[in-house]
Backbone as CSV, one residue per row, in Angstrom:
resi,resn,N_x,N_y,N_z,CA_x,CA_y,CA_z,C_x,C_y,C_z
1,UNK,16.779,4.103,10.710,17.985,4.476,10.005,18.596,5.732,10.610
2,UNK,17.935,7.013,11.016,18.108,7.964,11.417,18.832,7.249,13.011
3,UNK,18.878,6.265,13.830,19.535,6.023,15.153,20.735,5.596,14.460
4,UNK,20.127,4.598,13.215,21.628,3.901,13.300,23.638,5.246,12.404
5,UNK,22.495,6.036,11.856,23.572,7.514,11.490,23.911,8.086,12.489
6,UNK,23.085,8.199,13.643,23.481,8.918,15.026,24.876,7.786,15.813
7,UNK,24.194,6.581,15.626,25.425,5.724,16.129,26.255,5.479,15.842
8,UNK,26.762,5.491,14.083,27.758,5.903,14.022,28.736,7.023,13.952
9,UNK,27.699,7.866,13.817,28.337,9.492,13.935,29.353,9.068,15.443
10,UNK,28.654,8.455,16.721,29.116,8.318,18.198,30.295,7.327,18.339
11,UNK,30.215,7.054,16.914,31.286,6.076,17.318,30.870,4.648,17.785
12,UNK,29.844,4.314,17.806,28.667,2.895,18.451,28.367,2.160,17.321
13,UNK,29.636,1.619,16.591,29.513,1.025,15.709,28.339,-0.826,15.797
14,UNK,28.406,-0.853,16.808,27.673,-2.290,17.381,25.936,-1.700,17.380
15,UNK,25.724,-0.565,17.469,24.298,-0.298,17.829,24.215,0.468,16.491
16,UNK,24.869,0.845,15.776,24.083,1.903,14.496,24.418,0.281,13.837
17,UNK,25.315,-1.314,13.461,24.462,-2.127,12.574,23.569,-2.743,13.495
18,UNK,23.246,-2.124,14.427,22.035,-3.466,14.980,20.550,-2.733,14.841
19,UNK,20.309,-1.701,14.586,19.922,-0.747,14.207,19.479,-0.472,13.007
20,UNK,20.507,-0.787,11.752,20.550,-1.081,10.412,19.362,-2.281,10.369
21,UNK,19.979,-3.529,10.909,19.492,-4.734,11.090,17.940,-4.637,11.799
22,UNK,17.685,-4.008,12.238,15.963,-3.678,12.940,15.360,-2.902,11.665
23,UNK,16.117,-1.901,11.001,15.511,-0.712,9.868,15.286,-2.038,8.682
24,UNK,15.748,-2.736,8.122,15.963,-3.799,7.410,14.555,-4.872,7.538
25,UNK,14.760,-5.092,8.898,14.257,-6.525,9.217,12.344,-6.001,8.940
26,UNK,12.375,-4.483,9.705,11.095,-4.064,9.272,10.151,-4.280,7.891
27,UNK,11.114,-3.715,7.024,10.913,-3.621,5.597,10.691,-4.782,4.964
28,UNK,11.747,-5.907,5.496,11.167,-7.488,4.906,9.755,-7.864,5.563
29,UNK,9.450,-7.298,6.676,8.028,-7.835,7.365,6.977,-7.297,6.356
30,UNK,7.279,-5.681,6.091,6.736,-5.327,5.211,6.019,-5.988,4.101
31,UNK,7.540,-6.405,3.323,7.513,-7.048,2.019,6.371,-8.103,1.908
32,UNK,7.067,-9.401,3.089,6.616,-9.941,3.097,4.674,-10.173,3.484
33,UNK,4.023,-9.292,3.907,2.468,-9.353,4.235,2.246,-8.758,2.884
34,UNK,3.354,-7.773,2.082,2.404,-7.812,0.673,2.322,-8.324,-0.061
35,UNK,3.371,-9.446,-0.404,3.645,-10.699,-1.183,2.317,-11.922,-0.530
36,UNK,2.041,-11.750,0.473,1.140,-12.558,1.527,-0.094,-12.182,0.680
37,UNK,-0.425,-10.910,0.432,-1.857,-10.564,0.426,-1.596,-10.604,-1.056
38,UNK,-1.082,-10.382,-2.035,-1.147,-10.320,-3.698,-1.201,-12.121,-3.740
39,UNK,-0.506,-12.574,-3.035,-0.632,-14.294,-3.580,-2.203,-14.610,-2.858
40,UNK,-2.646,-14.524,-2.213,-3.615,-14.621,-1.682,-5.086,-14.173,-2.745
41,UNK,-4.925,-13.055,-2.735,-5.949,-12.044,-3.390,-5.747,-12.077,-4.712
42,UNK,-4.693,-11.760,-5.386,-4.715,-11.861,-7.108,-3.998,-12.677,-7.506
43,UNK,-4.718,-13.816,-8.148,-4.094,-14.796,-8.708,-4.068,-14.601,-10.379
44,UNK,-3.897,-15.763,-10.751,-3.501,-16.172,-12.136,-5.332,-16.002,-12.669
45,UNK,-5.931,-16.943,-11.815,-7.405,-17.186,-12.012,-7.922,-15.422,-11.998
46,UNK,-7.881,-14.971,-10.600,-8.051,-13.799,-10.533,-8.209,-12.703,-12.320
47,UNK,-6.882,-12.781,-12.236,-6.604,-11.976,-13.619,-7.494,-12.321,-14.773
48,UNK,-7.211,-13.359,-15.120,-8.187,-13.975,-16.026,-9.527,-13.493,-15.993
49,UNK,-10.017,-13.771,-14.900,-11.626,-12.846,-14.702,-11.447,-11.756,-14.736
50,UNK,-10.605,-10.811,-14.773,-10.534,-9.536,-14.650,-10.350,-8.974,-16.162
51,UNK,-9.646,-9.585,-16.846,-9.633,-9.427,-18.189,-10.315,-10.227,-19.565
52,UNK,-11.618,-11.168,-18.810,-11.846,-12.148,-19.840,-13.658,-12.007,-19.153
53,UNK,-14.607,-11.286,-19.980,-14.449,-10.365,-21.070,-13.893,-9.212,-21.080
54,UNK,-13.557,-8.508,-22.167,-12.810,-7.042,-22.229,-13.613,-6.312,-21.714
55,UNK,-15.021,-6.404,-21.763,-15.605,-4.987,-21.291,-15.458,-4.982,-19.589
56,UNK,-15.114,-6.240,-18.874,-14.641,-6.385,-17.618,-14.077,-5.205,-16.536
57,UNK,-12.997,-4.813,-17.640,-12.257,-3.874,-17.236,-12.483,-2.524,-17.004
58,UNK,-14.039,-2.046,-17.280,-14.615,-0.729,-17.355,-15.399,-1.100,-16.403
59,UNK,-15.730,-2.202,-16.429,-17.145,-1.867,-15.654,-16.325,-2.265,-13.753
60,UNK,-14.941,-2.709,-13.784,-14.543,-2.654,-12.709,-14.326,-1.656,-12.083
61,UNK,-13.670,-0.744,-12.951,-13.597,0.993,-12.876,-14.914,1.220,-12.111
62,UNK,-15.952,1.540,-13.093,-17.200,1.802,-12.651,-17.504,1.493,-11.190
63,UNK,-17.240,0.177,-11.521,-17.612,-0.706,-9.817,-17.164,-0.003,-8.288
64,UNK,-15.316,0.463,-8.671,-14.692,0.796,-7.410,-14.731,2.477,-8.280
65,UNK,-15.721,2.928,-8.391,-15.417,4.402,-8.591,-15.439,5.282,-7.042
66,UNK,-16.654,4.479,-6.695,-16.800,5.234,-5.442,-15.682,5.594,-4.294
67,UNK,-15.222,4.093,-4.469,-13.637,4.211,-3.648,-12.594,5.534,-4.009
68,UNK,-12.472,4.973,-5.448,-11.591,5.832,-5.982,-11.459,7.326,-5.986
69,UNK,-13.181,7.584,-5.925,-13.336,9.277,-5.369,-13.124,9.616,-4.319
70,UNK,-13.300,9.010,-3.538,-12.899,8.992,-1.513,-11.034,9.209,-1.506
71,UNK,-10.668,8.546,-2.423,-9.161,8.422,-2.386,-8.752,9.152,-2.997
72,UNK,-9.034,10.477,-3.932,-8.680,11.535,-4.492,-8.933,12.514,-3.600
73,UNK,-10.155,12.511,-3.318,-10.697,13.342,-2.068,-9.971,13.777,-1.446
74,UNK,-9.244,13.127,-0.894,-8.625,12.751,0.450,-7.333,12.801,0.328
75,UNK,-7.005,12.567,-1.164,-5.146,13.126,-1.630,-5.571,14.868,-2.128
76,UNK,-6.692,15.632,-2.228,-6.691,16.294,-2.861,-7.046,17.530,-1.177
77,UNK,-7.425,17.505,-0.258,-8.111,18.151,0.405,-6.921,18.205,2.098
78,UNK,-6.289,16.982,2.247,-5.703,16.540,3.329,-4.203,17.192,3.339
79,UNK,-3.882,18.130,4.652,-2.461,18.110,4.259,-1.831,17.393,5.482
80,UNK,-0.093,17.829,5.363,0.342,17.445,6.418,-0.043,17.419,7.949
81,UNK,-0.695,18.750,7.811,-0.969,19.515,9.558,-2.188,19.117,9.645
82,UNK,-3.338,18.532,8.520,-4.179,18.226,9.119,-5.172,16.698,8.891
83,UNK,-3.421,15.456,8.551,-4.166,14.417,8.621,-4.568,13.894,9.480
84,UNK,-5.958,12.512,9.573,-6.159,12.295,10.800,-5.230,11.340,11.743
85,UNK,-4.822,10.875,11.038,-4.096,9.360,11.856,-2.124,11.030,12.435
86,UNK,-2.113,11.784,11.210,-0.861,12.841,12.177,-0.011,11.699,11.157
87,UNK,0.122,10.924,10.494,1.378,10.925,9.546,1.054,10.718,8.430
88,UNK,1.385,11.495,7.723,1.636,11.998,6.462,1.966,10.785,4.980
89,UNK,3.438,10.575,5.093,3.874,9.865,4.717,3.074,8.179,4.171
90,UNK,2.435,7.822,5.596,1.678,6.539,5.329,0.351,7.274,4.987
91,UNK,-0.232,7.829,5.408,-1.628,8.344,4.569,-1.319,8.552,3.212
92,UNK,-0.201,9.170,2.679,-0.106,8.975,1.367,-0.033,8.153,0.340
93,UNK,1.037,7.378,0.738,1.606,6.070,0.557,0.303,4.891,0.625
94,UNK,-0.289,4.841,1.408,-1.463,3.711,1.811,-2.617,4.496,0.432
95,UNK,-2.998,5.913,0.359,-4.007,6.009,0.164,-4.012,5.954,-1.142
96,UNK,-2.400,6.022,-2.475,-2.237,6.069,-2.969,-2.308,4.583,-3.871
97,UNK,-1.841,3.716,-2.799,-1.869,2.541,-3.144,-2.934,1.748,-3.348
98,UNK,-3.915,2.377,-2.376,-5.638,1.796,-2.324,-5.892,2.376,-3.996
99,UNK,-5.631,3.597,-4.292,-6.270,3.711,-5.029,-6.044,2.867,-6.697
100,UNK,-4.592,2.735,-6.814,-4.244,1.755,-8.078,-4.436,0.305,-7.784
101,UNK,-4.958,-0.316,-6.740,-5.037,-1.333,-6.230,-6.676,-1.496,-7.024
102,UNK,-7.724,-0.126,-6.981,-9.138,-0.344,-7.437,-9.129,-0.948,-8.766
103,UNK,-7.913,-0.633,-9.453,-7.760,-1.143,-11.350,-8.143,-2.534,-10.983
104,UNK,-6.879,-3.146,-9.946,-7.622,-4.398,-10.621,-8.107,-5.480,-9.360
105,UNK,-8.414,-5.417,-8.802,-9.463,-5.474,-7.542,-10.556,-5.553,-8.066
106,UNK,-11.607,-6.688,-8.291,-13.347,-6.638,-8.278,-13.720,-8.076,-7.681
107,UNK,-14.897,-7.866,-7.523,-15.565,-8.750,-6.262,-16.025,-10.151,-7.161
108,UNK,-15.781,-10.584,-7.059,-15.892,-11.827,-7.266,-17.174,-12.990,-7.197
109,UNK,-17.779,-12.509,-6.085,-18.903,-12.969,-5.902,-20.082,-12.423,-5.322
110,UNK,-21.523,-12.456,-5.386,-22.292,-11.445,-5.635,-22.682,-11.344,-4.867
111,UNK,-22.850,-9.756,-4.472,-23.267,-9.008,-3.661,-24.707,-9.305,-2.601
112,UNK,-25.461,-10.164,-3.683,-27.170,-9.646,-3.718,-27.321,-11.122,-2.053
């Protein structure tokens, strides 16, 4: 988005929308692998086990706690200047998302 404001600032009206059209097209790729992975991963069935029995829902907590502390950790300790991957933005964004993702996320089949 930031090329395609420069291009039209220049007057390059053909390259700031083609530009638009790349900033765009990204975001549907986006969309689309997370619509990919929620239809995939949490279904109708899914849910159902997740909420049927009630005490389900604690002991999933319980289950992904460990995660969930790694992912506070790590929003709580990490800054800009010294994440590892150097961007910010998606370490946040990703790590934030892992972590409300643990609610309802549990394994399905056994471990042992």
């Amino acid at each position: 988005m930031v090329n395609a404001i420069s291009n039209f600032n220049s007057n390059q009206t053909l390259l700031g929308y083609s530009s638009i059209h790349d900033a765009v097209g990204f975001v549907d790729n986006i969309g689309a692998a997370c619509y990919n992975a929620f239809a995939a991963e949490i279904s109708v069935d899914h849910m159902k086990g997740l909420l049927d029995p009630w005490y389900s829902i604690p002991l999933n907590v319980v289950y992904n706690l460990g995660n969930m502390w790694v992912n506070y950790i790590n929003l709580r300790f990490y800054t800009p200047s010294t994440v590892p991957s150097g961007d910010w933005a998606f370490f946040t964004v990703y790590t934030v998302g892992e972590f409300l993702m643990r609610f309802i996320y549990n394994e399905t089949t056994s471990l042992n």
